[in-house]
C-alpha positions as CSV (number, residue, x, y, z in Angstrom):
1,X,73.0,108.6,139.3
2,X,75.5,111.6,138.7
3,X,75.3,110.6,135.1
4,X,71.7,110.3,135.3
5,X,71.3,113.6,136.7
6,X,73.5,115.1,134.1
7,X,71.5,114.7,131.0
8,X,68.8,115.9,132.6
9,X,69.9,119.8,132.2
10,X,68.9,121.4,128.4
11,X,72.7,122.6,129.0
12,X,74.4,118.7,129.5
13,X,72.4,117.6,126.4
14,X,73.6,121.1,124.6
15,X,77.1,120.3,126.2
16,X,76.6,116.3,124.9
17,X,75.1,116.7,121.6
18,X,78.0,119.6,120.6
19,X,80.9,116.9,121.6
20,X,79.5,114.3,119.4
21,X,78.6,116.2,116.7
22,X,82.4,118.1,116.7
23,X,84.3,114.5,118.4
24,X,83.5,112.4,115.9
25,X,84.4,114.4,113.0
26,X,87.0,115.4,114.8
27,X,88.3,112.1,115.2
28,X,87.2,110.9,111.6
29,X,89.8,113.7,110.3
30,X,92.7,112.5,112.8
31,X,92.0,109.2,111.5
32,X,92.0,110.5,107.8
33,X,95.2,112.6,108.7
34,X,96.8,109.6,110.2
35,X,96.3,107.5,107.3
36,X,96.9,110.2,105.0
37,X,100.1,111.5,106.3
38,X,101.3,107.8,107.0
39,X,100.9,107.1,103.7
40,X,102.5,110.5,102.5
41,X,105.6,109.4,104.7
42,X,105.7,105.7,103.2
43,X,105.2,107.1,99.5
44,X,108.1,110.0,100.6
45,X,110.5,107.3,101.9
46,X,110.2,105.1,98.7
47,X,110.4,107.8,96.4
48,X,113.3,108.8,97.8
49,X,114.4,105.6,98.2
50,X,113.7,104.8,94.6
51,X,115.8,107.8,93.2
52,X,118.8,107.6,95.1
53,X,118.6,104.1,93.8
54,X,118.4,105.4,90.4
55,X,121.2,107.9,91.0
56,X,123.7,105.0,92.3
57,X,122.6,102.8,89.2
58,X,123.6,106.0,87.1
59,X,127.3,106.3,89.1
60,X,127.7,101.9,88.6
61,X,127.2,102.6,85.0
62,X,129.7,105.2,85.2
63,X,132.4,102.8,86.8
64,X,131.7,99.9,84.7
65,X,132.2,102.1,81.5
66,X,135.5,103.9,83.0
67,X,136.6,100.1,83.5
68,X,135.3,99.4,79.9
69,X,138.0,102.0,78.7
70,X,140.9,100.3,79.4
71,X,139.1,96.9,77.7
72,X,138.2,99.3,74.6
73,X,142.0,100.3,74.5
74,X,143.3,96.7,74.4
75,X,140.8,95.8,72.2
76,X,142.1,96.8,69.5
77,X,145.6,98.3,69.8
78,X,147.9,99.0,67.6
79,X,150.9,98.3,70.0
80,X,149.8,95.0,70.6
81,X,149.8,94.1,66.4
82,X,153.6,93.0,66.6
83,X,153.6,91.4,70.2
84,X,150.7,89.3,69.7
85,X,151.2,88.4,66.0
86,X,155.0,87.8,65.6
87,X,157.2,84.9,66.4
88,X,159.4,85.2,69.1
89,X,162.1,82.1,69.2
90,X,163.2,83.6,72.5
91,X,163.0,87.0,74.8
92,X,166.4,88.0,73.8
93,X,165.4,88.2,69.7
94,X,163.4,91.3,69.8
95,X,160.6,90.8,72.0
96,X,161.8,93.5,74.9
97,X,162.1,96.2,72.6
98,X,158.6,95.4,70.8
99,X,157.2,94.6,74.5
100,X,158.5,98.1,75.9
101,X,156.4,100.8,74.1
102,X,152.9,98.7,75.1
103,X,153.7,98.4,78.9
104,X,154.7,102.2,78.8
105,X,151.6,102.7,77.5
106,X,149.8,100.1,79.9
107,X,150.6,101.7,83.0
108,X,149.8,105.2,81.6
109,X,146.6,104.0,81.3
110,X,146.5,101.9,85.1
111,X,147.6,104.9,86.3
112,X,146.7,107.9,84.7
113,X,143.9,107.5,82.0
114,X,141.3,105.3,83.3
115,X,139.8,107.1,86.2
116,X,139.0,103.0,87.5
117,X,143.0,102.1,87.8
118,X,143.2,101.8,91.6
119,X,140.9,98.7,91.4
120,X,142.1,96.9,88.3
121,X,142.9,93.9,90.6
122,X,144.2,91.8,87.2
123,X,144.9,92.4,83.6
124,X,145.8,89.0,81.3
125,X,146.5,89.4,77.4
126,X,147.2,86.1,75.8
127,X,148.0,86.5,71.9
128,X,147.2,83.2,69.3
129,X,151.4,83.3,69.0
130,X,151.5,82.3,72.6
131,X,152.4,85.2,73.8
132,X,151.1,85.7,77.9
133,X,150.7,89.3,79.3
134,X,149.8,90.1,82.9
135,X,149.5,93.3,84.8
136,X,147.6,94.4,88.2
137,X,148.2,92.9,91.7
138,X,150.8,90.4,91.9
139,X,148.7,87.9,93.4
140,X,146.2,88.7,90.9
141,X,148.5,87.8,87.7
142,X,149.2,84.0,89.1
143,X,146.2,82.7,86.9
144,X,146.2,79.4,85.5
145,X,145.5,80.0,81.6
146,X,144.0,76.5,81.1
147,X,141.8,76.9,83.8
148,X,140.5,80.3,83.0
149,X,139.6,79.2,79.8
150,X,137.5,76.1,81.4
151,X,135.0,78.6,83.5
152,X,131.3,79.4,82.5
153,X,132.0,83.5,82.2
154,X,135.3,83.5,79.9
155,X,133.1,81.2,77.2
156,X,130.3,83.9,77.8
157,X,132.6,86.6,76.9
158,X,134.4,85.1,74.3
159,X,130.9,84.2,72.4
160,X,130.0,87.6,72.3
161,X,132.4,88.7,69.6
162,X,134.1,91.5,71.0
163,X,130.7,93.3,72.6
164,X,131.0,94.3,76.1
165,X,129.3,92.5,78.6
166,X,129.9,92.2,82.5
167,X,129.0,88.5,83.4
168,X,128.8,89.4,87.5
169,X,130.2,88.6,90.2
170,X,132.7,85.4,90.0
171,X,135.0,83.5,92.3
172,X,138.6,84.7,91.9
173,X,140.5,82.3,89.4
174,X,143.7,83.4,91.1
175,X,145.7,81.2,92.9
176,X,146.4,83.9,96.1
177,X,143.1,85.1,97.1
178,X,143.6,88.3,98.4
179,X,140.6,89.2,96.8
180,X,137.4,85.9,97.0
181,X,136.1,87.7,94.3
182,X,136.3,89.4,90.9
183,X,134.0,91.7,88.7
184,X,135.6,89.9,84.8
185,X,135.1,91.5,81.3
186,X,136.6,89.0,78.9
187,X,137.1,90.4,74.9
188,X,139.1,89.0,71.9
189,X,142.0,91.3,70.7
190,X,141.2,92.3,67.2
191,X,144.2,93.6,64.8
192,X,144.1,96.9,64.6
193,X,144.4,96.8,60.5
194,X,143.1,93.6,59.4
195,X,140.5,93.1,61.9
196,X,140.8,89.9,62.9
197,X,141.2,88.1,66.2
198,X,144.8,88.0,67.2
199,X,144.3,87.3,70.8
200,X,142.2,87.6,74.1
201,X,142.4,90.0,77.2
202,X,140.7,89.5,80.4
203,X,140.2,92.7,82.9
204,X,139.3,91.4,86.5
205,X,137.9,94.2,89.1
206,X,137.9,94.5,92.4
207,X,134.4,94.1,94.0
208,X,135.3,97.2,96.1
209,X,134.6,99.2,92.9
210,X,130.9,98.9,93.5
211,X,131.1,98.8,96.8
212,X,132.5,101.7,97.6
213,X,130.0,103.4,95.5
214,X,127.2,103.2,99.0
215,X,129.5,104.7,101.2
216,X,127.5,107.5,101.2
217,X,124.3,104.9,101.5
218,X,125.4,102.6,104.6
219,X,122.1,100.8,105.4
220,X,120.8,101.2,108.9
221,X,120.5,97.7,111.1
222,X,117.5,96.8,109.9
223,X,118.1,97.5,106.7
224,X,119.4,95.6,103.5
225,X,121.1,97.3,100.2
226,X,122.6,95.2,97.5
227,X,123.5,94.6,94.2
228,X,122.7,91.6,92.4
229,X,123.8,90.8,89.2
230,X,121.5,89.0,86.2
231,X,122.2,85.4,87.6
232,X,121.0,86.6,91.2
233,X,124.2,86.6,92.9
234,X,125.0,89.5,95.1
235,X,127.7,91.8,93.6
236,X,127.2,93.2,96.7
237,X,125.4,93.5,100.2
238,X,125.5,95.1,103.1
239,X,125.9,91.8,105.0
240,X,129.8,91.4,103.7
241,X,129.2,87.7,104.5
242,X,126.8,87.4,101.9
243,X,128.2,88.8,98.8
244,X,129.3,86.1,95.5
245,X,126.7,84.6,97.2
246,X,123.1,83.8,95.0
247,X,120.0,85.2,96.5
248,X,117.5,83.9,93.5
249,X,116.1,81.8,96.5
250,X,114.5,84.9,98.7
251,X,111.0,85.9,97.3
252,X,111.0,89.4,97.0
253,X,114.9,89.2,94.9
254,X,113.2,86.7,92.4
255,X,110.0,88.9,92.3
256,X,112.2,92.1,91.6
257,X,114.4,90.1,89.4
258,X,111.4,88.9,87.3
259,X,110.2,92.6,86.8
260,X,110.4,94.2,84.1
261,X,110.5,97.7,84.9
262,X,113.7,99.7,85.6
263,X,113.0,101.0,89.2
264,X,109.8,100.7,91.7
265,X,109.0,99.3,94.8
266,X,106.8,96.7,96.4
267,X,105.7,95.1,99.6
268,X,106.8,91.9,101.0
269,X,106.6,89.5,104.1
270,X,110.1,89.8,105.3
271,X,110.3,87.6,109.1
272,X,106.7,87.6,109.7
273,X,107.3,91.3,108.9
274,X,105.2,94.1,106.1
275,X,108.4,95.7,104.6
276,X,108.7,97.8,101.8
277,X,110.9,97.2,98.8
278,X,112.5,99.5,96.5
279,X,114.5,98.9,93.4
280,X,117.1,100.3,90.4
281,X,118.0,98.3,87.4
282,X,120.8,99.4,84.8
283,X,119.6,99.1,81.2
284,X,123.5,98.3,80.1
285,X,124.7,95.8,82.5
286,X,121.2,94.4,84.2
287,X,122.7,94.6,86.8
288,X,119.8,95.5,89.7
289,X,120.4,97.4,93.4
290,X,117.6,96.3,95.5
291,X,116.8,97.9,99.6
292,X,115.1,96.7,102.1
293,X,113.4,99.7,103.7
294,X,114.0,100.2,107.4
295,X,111.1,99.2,109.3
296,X,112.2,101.0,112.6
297,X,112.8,104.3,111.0
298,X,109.3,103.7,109.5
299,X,107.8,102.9,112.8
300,X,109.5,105.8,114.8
301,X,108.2,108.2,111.8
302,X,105.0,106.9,112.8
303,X,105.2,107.0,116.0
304,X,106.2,110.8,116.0
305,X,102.7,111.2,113.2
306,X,100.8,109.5,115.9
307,X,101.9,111.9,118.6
308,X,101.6,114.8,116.4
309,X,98.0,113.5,115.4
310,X,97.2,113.0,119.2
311,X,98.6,116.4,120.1
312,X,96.4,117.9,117.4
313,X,93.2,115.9,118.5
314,X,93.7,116.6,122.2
315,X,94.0,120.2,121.3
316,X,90.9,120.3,118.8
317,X,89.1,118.4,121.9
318,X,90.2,120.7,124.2
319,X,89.1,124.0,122.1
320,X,85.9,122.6,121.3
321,X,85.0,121.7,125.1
322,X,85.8,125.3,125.9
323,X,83.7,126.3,122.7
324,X,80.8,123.8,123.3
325,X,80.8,125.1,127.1
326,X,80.6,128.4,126.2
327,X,78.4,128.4,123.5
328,X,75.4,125.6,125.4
329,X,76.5,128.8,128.5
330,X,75.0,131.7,126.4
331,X,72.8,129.7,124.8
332,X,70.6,127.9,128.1
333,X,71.2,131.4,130.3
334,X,68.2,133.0,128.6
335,X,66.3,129.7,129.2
336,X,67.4,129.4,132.8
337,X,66.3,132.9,133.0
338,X,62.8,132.0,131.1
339,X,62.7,128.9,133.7
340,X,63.3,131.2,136.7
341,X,60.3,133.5,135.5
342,X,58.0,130.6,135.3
343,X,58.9,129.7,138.7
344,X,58.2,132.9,139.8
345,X,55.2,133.2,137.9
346,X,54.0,129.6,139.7
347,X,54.7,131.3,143.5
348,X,52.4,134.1,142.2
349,X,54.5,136.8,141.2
350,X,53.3,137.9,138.0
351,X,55.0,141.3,137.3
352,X,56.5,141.8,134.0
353,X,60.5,141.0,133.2
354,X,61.9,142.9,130.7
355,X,65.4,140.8,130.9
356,X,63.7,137.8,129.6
357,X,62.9,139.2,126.2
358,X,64.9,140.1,122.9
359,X,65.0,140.3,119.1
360,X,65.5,136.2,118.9
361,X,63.7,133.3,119.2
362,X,64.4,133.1,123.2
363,X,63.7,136.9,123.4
364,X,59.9,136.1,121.5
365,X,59.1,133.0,124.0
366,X,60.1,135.8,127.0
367,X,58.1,137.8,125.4
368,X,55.6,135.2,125.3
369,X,56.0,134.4,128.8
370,X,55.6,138.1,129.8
371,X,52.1,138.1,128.1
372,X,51.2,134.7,129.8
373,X,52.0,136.3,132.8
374,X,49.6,139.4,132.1
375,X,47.1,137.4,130.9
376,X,46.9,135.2,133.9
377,X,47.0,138.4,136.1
378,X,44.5,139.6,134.4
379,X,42.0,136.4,134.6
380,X,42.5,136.0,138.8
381,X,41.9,139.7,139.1
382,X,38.6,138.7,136.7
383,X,37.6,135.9,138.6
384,X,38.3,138.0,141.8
385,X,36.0,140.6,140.5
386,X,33.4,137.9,139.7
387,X,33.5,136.6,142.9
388,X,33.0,139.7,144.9
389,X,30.3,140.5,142.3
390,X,28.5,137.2,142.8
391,X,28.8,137.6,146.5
392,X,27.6,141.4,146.3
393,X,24.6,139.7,144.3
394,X,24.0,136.8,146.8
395,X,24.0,139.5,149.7
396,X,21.5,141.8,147.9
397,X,19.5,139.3,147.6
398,X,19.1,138.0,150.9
399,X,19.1,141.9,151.8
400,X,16.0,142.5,149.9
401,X,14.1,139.0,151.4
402,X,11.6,139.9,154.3
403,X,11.5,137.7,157.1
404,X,9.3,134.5,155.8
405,X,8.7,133.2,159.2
406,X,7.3,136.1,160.7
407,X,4.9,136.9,157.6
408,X,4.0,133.2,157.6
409,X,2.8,133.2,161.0
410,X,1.0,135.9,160.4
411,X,-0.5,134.7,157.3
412,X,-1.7,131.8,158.9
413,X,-3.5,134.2,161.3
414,X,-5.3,135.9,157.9
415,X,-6.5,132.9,156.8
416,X,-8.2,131.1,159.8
417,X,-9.9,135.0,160.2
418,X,-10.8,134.6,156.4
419,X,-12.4,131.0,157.3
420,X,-14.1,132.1,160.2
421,X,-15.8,135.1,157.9
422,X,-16.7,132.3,155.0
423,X,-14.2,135.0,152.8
424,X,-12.6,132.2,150.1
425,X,-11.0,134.6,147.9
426,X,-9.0,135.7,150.6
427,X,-8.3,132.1,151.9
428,X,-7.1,131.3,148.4
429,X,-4.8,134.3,148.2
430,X,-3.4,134.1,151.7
431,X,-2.8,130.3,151.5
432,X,-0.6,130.7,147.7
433,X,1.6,133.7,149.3
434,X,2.1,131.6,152.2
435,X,3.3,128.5,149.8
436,X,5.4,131.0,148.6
437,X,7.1,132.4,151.5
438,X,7.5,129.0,152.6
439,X,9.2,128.0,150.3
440,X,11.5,130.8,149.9
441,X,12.3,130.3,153.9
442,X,12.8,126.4,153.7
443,X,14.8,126.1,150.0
444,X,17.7,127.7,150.3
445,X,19.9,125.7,146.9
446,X,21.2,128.1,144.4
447,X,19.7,126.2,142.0
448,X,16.3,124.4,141.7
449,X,14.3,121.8,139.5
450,X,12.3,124.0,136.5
451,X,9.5,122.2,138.1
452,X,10.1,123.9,140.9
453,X,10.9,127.2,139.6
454,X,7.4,126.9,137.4
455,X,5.5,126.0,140.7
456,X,6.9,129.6,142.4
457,X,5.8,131.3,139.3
458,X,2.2,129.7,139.5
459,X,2.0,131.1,143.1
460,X,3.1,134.0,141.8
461,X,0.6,134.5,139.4
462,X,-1.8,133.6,141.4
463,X,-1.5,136.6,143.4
464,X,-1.2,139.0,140.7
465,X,-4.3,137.8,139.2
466,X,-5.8,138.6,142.7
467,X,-4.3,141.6,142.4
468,X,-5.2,142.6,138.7
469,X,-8.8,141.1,138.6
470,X,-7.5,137.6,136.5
471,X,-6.6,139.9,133.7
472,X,-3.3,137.8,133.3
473,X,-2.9,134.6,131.3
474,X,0.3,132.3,131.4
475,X,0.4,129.8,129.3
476,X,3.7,126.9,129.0
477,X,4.8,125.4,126.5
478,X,7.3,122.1,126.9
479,X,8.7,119.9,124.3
480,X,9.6,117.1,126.2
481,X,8.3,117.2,129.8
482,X,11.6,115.4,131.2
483,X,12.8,118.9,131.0
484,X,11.1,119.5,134.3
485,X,13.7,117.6,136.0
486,X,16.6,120.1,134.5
487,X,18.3,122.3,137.4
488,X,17.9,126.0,136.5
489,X,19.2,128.8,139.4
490,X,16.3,130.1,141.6
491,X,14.3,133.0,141.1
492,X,15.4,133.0,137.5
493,X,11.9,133.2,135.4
494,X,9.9,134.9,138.5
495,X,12.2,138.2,137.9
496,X,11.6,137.9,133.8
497,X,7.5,137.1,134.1
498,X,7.7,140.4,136.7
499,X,9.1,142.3,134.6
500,X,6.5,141.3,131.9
501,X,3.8,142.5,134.5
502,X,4.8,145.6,135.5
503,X,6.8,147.2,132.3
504,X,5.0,145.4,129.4
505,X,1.1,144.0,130.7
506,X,0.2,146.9,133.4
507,X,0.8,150.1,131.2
508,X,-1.1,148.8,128.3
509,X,-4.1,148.2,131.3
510,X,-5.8,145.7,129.3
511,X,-5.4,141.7,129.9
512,X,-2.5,140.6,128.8
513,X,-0.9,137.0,128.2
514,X,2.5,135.8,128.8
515,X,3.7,132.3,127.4
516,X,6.8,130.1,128.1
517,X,8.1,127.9,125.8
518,X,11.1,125.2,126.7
519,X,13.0,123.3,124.2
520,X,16.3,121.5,123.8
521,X,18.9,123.2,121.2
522,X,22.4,122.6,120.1
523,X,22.5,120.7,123.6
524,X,21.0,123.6,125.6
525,X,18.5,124.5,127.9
526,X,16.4,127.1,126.0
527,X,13.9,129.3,127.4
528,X,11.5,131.9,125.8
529,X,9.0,134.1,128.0
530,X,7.1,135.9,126.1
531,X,4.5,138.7,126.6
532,X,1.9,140.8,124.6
533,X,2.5,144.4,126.4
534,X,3.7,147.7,125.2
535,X,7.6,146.4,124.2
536,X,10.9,147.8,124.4
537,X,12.6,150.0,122.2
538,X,16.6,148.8,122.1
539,X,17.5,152.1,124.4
540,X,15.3,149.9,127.0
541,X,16.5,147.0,126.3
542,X,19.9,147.9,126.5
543,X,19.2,149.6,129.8
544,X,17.3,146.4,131.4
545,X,20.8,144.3,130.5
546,X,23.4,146.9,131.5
547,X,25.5,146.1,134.5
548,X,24.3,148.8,137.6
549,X,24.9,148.0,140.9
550,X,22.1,150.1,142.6
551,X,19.6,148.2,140.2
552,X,16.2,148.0,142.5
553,X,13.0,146.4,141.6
554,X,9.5,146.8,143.3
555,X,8.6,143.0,143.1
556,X,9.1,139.6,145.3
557,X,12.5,138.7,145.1
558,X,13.7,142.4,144.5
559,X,15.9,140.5,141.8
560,X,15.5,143.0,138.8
561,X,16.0,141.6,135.1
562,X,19.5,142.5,134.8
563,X,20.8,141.0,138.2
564,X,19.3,137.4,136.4
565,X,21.4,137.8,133.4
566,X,24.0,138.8,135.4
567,X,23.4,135.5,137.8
568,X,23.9,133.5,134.5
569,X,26.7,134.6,133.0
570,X,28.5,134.0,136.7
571,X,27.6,131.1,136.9
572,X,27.9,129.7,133.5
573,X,29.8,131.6,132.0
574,X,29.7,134.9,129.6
575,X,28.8,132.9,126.4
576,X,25.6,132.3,128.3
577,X,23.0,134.8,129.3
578,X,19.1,136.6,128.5
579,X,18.8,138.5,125.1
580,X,15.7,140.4,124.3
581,X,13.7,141.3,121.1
582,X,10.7,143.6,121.4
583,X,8.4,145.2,119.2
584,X,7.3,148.5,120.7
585,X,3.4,148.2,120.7
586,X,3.4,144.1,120.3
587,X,5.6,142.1,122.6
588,X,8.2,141.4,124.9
589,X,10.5,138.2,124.5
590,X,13.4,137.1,126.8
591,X,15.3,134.3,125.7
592,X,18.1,132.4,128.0
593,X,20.0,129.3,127.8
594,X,22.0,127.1,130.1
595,X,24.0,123.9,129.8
596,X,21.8,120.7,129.6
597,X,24.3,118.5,130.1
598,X,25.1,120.5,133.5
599,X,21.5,120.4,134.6
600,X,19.8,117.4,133.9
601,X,18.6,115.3,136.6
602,X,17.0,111.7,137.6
603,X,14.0,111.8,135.2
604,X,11.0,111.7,137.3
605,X,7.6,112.2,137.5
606,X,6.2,116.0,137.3
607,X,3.0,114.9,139.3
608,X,4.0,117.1,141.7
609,X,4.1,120.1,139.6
610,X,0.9,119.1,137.7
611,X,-1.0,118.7,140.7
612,X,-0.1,122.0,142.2
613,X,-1.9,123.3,138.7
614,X,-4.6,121.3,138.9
615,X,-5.1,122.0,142.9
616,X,-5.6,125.8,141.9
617,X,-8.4,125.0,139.4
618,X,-5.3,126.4,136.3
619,X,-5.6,125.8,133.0
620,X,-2.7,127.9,132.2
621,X,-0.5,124.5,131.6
622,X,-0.6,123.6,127.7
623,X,1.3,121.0,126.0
């Protein structure tokens, strides 16, 4: 319900629709950081990974070639011409003297000259005279000659003609193992003059020389460095146990072997395990150093990018809350301002708030509600003022009735005396003004049938034509008679044919003839009473319709012409009303219309209103 309740403010939707629309980019960029930087850390560790690689292929080269030295000296050596070519019957005919200048000149070199001395593990020269030289380690120079010659990687270096080649790692053919293995480079002995093959030498290294070049690279625990040679047997490997021994079988060594680039990297399933792979190959030897990234250096560079990325996401979430918070704030205050001023307007306090209003969009719809606020003021103090002035009207009029029961009475008493004298004029005058005051006295609905109203106005006219020797004619004139049945407000034509009588028929003092026509238009009601007297000229007319409140007339009702129109408009509203055209010296005609929809009735029979003509001996009423 809480939650509910929440979205329910335009501030919580403000407050909601700012989170998602700045939290979900937000966390689309962490994500596309994460990935991004992760990746910029993996590509950062096999780069480097992949150049120091490259570097330590560089420094093997560099020790295989200082160890190549001492193989290019005894190549081809002049010293070892006469040792390796002359026949020695025995040691004490020659051979220490002509042996004594090349082992001065042998350890120089060990020693001195080739920067790779210290792990010369064996040296064996064996000339086509027989003669056997050995140097190095003692263990190292108790080699069996006849065996030597037997193994795979003397044969390989022997069939190269004198070109340097490093076979790999091989089992130590020495009898004492101090050392389980041996790094060989096997080359004839070429005469230094006539070129041709006087012998063999064999130079056998001490695996330490790689080795010792990763000192400077010890592999973490979960890591694997090593070197293998062409035939996929680890020179060497950071698992000690594990080097002369041939790794060809492990998937990502025979998929780095089978490449044939010079250094890259790959990805491999190492123990159910996504690790990356980087790689160095030496363009002499072929030989290839291969690493086995660290996986939990890896993961705790990726856990610190994932707290980083948190940290920045958490901050970013918090900023934006603040922001969203204060923003949806300034933003919803005019509106809870706008929303306390409608409240305020509801209870009925409609005075004008200038804080609500401003130069933007909120400011116009204060604005706006400022002007609703004056506009409704301004329409209750309107239908105040109509009120009072409908009730001011009501009042006058039942101020200007006479008292209908007392002049009733008393008519009754004219017309039995007017019997009793045989006077029938009389009889017939007193008996249609007391119809009429009866009827004022018992009918007391604001509004009445136009059947009604039209049987008033026959009374009415009978009197005056008493009064003015017949000289006036009324004459009607209805398009459909079921408009006798519409409601019209009493005392509404009386007034109007009055007025005729007195301002338009009387001062021309000549007969005079007033017609009313009804007809149905545009949905309306209409009514036109018009008469042949002197007419109006506009000042008049403009007079007869102007709003007066101490308007008096001289007839019946003491309703002037002006307190009708002013009945209408009241009561249906100000689009409705009388308008008058005159001709000065021709006529006189009043129109007025009211709602039909408003006023029709059940259609009935206007017997009643025929008869009353008929009863009177009229034949005013004209189709």
């Amino acid at each position: 319900m809480l939650g509910i309740g929440f979205t329910r403010t335009l501030k919580s939707k403000l407050i909601l629709y700012f989170l998602a629309i700045t939290i979900i980019p937000s966390v689309a960029i962490s994500y596309f950081f994460f990935r991004t930087s992760q990746q910029t850390l993996e590509k950062n560790m096999v780069d480097t990974s992949v150049s120091n690689l490259a570097y330590t292929v560089t420094l093997m080269d560099k020790q295989l070639n200082n160890a190549a030295h001492l193989s290019d000296w005894l190549f081809m050596n002049k010293n070892l011409d006469v040792v390796l070519t002359k026949e020695y019957p025995g040691p004490e005919l020659g051979y220490d003297k002509d042996i004594e200048t090349f082992l001065e000149l042998k350890d120089y070199q060990l020693r001195y000259n080739v920067a790779v001395g210290t792990y010369v593990y064996s040296v064996v020269i064996n000339g086509k005279n027989g003669m056997d030289l050995r140097a190095g380690h003692p263990e190292g120079t108790q080699i069996d000659i006849d065996a030597l010659k037997q193994t795979e990687w003397f044969q390989y270096g022997m069939s190269l003609q004198g070109k340097k080649s490093w076979y790999g790692i091989v089992p130590n053919p020495a009898a004492v193992k101090y050392e389980k293995y041996i790094l060989p480079l096997v080359r004839p002995v070429f005469h230094s003059t006539t070129n041709q093959e006087i012998g063999w030498h064999m130079i056998g290294l001490k695996v330490s020389l790689i080795a010792d070049l990763f000192k400077g690279l010890e592999a973490r625990a979960d890591e694997t460095l090593m070197v293998i040679d062409p035939r996929r047997y680890a020179v060497y490997h950071s698992d000690p146990a594990l080097v002369g021994q041939y790794l060809g079988e492990l998937d990502y060594v025979r998929e780095v072997m089978d490449q044939g680039a010079l250094q890259g990297d790959l990805r491999a399933r190492i123990d159910q395990e996504q690790r990356h792979i980087t790689f160095a190959r030496s363009d002499t030897t072929g030989w290839s150093i291969i690493k086995v990234l660290s996986s939990a250096e890896l993961n705790t560079q990726r856990r610190m990018l994932i707290k980083i990325t948190l940290a920045i996401s958490f901050a970013s979430f918090v900023f934006v809350s603040f922001l969203t918070v204060y923003l949806s704030t300034n933003l919803t205050r005019p509106l809870t301002r706008i929303l306390r001023r409608t409240r305020e307007i509801a209870s009925g306090n409609f005075e004008r708030d200038p804080s609500i209003e401003g130069e933007d969009e909120l400011g116009t719809l204060g604005r706006a509600v400022n002007l609703m606020a004056d506009n409704i003021r301004d329409l209750l103090n309107t239908i105040i003022a109509n009120e009072q002035e409908k009730r001011r009207l009501e009042l006058e009029v039942l101020q200007n009735q006479v008292n209908p029961h007392f002049l009733h009475n008393t008519l009754n008493s004219l017309k039995v005396m007017a019997s009793l004298q045989k006077a029938e004029g009389i009889k017939q005058m007193v008996t249609a003004l007391g119809r009429l005051l009866m009827y004022i006295s018992k009918n007391t609905a604001e509004t009445i049938t136009l059947e009604e109203e039209i049987s008033l106005l026959n009374d009415y006219i009978y009197i005056q034509n008493m009064r003015y020797q017949g000289r006036i004619q009324l004459n009607y004139k209805l398009d459909d008679e079921k408009h006798l049945n519409c409601k019209i407000i009493k005392f509404t034509l009386q007034p109007i044919v009055e007025n005729a009588i007195f301002h338009g028929i009387e001062p021309k003092r000549d007969a005079g003839r007033i017609d009313i026509s009804v007809s149905e238009r545009d949905g309306r009601l209409a009514i036109c009473v018009r008469d042949d007297g002197v007419g109006m000229t506009p000042e008049e007319i403009e007079s007869a319709l102007a709003p007066s409140q101490s308007a008096k007339t001289r007839g019946l009702s003491g309703i002037g012409i002006r307190n009708v129109n002013e009945r209408i408009k009241l009561t249906y509203g100000q689009e409705y009303g009388l308008t008058i055209k005159s001709v000065v010296g021709e006529y006189t005609e009043v129109y007025l219309e009211i709602p039909l929809e408003a006023s029709l009735v059940e259609s009935g029979s206007p017997s009643g209103f025929i008869a009353a003509a008929l009863d009177r001996g009229d034949d005013a009423l004209t189709d």
